[in-house]
Structures are given as structure tokens and as C-alpha cells.
N, C-alpha and C positions, 0 to 999 in steps of 0.2 A: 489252236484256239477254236472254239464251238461255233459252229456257225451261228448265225440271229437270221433270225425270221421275224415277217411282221405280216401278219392279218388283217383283211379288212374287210368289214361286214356290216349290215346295217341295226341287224339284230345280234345279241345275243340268245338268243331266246329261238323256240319253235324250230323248223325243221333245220335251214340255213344255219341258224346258230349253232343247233347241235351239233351240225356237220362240221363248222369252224372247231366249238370244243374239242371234238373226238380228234382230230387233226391237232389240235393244240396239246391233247395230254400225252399221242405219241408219239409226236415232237420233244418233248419236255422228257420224258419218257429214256428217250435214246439221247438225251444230254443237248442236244437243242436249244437255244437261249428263244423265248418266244414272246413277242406282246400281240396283242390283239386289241383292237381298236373297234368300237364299234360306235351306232350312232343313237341308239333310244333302246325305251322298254329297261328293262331289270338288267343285273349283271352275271356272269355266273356266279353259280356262288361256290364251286373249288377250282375253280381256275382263274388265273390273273389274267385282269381286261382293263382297257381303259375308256372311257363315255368320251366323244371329242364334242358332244352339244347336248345344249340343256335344254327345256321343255320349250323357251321362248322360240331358239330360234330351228326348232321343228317345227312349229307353228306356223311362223313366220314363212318357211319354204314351203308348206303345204297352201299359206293360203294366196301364195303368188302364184303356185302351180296352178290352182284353182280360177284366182284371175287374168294369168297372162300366158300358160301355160309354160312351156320349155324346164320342165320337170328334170333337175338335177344340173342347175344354170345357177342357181344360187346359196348360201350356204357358205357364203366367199371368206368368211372372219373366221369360222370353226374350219376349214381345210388349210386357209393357210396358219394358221396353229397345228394344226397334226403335221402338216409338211414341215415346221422348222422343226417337231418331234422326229420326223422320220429322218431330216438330214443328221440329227443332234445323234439317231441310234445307228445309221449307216448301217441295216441290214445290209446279207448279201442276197437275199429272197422275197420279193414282196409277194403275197398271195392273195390276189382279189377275190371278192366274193359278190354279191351283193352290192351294186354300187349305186343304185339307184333306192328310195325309200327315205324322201327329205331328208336326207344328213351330209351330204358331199356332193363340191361341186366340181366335176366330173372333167371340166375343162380341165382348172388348176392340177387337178389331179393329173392326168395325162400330161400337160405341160413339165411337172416336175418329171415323170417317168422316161421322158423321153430327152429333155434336156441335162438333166443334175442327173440321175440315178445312171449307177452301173453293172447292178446286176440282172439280174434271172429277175423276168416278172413271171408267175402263175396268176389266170384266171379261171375260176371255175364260173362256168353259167349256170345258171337256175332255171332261166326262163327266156323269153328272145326277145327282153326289152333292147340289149345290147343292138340289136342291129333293125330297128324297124323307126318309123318317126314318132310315133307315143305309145304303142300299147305292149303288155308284156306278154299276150296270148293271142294270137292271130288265127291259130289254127281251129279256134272255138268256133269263127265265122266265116273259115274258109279264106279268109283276105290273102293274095298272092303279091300286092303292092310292092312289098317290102324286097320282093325279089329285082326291082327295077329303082323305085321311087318313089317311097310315101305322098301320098296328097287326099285329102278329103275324105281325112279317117273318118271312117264310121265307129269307132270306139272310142270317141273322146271321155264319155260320160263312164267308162269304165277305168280301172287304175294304170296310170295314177291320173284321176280326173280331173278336168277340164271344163270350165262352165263357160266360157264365151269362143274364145277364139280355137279355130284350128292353126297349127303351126306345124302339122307336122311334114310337112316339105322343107321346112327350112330344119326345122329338130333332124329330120331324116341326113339331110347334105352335112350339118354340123358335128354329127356324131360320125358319120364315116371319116368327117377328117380329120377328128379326134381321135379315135379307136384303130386308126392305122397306121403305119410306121412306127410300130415301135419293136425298137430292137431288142433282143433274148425273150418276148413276150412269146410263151405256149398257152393254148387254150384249151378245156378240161372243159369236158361233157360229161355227165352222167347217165347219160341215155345213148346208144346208135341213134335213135329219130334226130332227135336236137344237132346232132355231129353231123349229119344226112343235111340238115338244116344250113346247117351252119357253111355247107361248101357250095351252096347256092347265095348267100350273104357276101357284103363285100370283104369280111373278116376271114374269107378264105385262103387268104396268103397266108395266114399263118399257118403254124403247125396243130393240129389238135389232135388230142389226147381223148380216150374214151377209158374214164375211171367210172365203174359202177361204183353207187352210194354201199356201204356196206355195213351188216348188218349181224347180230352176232347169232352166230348158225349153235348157237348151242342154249339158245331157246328160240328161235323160228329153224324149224327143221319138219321132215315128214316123222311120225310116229302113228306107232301101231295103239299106242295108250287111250283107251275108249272113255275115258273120264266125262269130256266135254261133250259127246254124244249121250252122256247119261244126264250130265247139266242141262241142256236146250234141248232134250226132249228129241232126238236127232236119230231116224232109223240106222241100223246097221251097214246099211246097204247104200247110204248117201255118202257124197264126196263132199269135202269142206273146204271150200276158197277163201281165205283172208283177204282181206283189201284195207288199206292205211291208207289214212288221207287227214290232214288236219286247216279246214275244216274239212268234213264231205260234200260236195256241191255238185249238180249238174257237170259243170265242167273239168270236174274231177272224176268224172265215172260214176257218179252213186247209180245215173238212171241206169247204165248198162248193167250193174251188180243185181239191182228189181229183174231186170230182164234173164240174168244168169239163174236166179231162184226158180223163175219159172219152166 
């Protein structure tokens, strides 16, 4: 019998989601039974997914985040729907993605993973929401908290945002005791840095995996073809760096790429 897998992500859509897709069609691909769950935004549209919440109650967890913070603490009616879905398809592989982004409430969720579920869990990280008390970028401002004991973030105002209260000393202790113990759970990096990260976090009992995002080398590759040097106006003698980012921002590099030009 084929195995079943089951995805779960907050987007379909953008970078994460594609990564979920690309995983999903060669899944499917190699005979693979696969769903994918996800939580807002569009669907793909050649690959089967399924929405587990509708516009209200994305709203709804954004604007609690916003007044009470603890970003990914509610969401409690669409999770336990997808969890009698996940017990109804009895994968033998869950593969997380993206857990955070109002759509899942991140308790419930663990609670089933570790009580009811028997397989293989996969997590892939994106970014180091996973193990700090609110922010998903720390390394932007230097903050080393995260390596002890969140308190008195200085990024409330950044995502996922928070307008009155700080909480994340307790979000920080809540999530460690969420996010640990659980058994067949491996962790998937995409970067050495993040995995470097990640064995200073309390999530370093686990096992983790360092999977580069991958990308298809038969149109990003080095070539001798001078086309796009005649496009942009681009001397002979100059080297040409690509850089991807969606969007480009500051803390995506753009300032560093200004600095590479010159």
C-alpha cells in the first residue's frame, strides 16, 4: 500500500508554499498518496490542497494576536477540524511547514502529535519563530534572548505584531513545552546558519537535517551566453550576481547587494 503523507503549511502561495508544492508533485510523482492543508491566500492551482479556514476566522486570530498577543494560541475550531481530518486519513508522515501565520493553533496541534499520532513527524523551518517568545527574525537586531529566555521583546511591533502587551516570557516557556518531546519528530533546515541556530535552541534534542531549498540547475546555472550583458547594457568584463528575495527588503540583503554594485 502507498504510503500517505500529509502537509501542512500556512500558505499555499509564495516561497513556503512553493516549497510545499514542489514536495507535493514529487511525492505524487513516485506514487505517494498526498494532502496538503493549508491555511489562507489562493489554492494551487495543479495540485490538490485543502483551505482548513475561511477569511473570518484569519481575522479573528490576527486581531487577538494583535490585542492579546500569544500568536498561534487560537484558531481552536478550524485545528480541531483538520485534526479529526488527519485522524479520519491516518497518514504515516506528517510534514510540517509553516505553523505559525493565523491559521493553527499550535497547542492542539502538538497535543494530537504526540498523544494520538504514530508516525514520522517532519518539520521544516523557515525562520526561528519556532523557538524564541514572539519574533520570527532576531538576528536583524542582534537579540541573543532567545538562547536562555525571552523577556522584554523589543520586536513586538514587528510580525507577527503586537500592540499592547508583551508576553513573550510566557509564549517563550509555552512553546518549549510544546515543541518538545515529541517522538519520530526530525527537523529540516535549509540553511547551515538556521541548523547552527537551532543546536543553541531548546529544540536541540532533536535530530536535524540540513536540506538545501532546491532549485532547478537547468535554468539557474553559470553560462558563457552574453545575451543579458547586451540587454542591461553590462560591460564585458563585469561579473553578475543574482539575488532572490520576495519581497526585497533591508533585512533580506537588498542594502548589501547596493554595496556589492559598487
Amino acid at each position: 500500500m502507498n504510503k500517505k503523507i500529509v502537509q501542512i503549511n500556512s500558505v499555499c502561495n509564495g516561497s513556503t508554499g512553493k516549497i510545499m508544492g514542489e514536495i507535493e508533485a514529487i511525492l505524487s510523482k513516485n506514487g505517494y498518496n498526498v494532502t496538503c492543508f493549508y491555511g489562507r491566500r489562493k489554492p494551487f492551482k495543479d495540485k490538490s490542497c485543502e483551505k482548513i479556514c475561511n477569511k473570518f476566522s484569519v481575522f479573528l486570530h490576527g486581531i487577538f494576536t494583535l490585542l492579546f498577543n500569544y500568536h498561534g494560541c487560537y484558531s481552536y475550531f478550524t485545528t480541531k477540524k483538520m485534526i479529526k481530518k488527519l485522524k479520519r486519513i491516518n497518514p504515516d508522515i506528517i510534514h510540517l511547514h509553516n505553523i505559525h501565520g493565523y491559521y493553527v493553533n499550535y497547542n492542539l496541534l502538538f497535543k494530537y502529535l504526540k498523544n494520538d499520532f504514530n508516525g514520522k513527524v517532519y518539520w521544516t523551518l523557515h525562520d526561528c519563530w519556532s523557538f524564541t517568545g514572539h519574533c520570527a527574525y532576531f538576528d536583524y537586531i542582534k537579540c541573543n534572548k532567545w538562547k536562555e529566555h525571552c523577556n522584554h521583546c523589543p520586536q513586538l511591533k514587528t510580525y507577527p505584531t503586537s500592540l499592547f502587551f508583551d508576553t513573550s516570557y510566557n509564549e517563550y516557556k509555552l512553546k518549549k513545552e510544546t515543541f518538545t518531546n515529541v517522538n519520530n519528530l526530525t527537523i529540516i533546515t535549509p540553511s547551515k546558519w538556521l541548523k547552527e541556530l537551532l543546536k543553541k535552541s531548546y529544540l536541540n534534542k532533536y535530530k536535524i537535517k540540513l536540506i538545501n531549498n532546491g532549485i532547478n540547475l537547468q535554468v539557474f546555472r553559470p553560462t558563457i551566453d552574453k545575451t543579458i550583458y547586451k540587454k542591461y547594457n553590462i560591460k564585458a568584463d563585469k561579473k553578475i550576481i543574482l539575488g532572490d528575495a520576495s519581497p526585497w527588503s533591508k533585512r533580506k540583503g537588498f542594502d548589501d547587494f547596493l554595496k556589492l554594485s559598487k
